[in-house]
C-alpha positions, -999 to 999 in steps of 0.1 A, spaced: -781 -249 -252 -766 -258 -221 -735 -224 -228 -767 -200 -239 -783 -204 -206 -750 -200 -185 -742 -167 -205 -782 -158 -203 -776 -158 -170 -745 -137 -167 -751 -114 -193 -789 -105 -194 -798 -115 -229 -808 -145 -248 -788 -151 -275 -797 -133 -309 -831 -127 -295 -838 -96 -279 -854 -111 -247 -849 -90 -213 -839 -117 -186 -870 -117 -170 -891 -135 -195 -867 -160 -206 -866 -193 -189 -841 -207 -172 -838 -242 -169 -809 -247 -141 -820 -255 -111 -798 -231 -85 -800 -193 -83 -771 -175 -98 -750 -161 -70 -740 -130 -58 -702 -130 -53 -692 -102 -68 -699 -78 -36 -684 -97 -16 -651 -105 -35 -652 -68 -42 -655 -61 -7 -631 -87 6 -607 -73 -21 -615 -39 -10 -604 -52 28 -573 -66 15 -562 -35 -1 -569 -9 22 -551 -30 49 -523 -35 24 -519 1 18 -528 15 51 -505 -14 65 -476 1 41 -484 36 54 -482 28 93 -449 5 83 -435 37 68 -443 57 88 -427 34 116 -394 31 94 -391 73 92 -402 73 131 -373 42 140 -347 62 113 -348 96 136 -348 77 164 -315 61 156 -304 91 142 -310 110 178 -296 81 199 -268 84 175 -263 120 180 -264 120 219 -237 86 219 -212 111 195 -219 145 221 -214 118 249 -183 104 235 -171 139 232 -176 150 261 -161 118 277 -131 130 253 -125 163 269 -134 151 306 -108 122 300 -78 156 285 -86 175 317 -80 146 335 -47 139 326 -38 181 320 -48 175 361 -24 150 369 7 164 351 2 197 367 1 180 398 29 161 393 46 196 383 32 210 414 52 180 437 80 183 418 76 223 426 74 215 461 99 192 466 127 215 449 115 248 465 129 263 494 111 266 523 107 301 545 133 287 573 161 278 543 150 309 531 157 333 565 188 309 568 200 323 531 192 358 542 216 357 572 243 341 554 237 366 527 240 391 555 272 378 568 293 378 533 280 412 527 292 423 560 325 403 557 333 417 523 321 450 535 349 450 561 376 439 539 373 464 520 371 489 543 405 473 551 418 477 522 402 511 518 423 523 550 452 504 540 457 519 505 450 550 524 478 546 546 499 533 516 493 571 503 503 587 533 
């Protein structure tokens, strides 16, 4: 009798007998609680922070992923540009060691004039000697 009570009291009915709850008796001596609303409702809770908690974590994850991805980008363009700053750098220094090996070969405006003059005197020297010889194959034909 005791089982027909306890599923009286769940289900609504009395056994084969068509009784509606109301009018049967009940011989226990506590009220049949109410637990469903709030499991359902504590369930609910737990779900929809679950799933809203699974959302936000996403959406952290994609926020974190681009994040990376930019940080990453801008370390590569740095490195690059690093790259090329550190080639102009050293294309710097070996023209300027070209440049003071340029300077010390070249000659300087005084060597220069100094050149000239010399240049002068063999010109004028060899002019002379031939004008020698010019006047001495001349006399030769005379």
């Amino acid at each position: 009798m005791n089982i027909i009570l306890k599923q009286t009291a769940r289900t609504g009915y009395a056994g084969a007998y068509n009784i509606p709850r109301n009018m049967t008796r009940s011989y226990s001596t506590h009220s049949p609680k109410v637990t469903g609303a709030v499991r359902g409702g504590l369930l609910g809770f737990l779900l929809g922070v679950t799933i809203s908690g699974g959302i936000g974590y996403y959406y952290l994850l994609e926020e974190y992923n681009e994040a990376s991805a930019s940080l990453l980008q801008s370390v590569k363009d740095l490195q690059d540009s690093t790259d090329k700053v550190r080639d102009y750098a050293r294309k710097i220094e070996a023209i300027d060691r070209d440049l003071a090996k340029l300077k010390d070969s070249a000659a300087t405006s005084q060597q220069l004039t100094d050149l000239r003059h010399e240049f002068k005197k063999l010109y004028d020297g060899l002019n002379i000697e031939h004008l020698e010889l010019k006047t001495h194959v001349w006399g030769l034909g005379k």
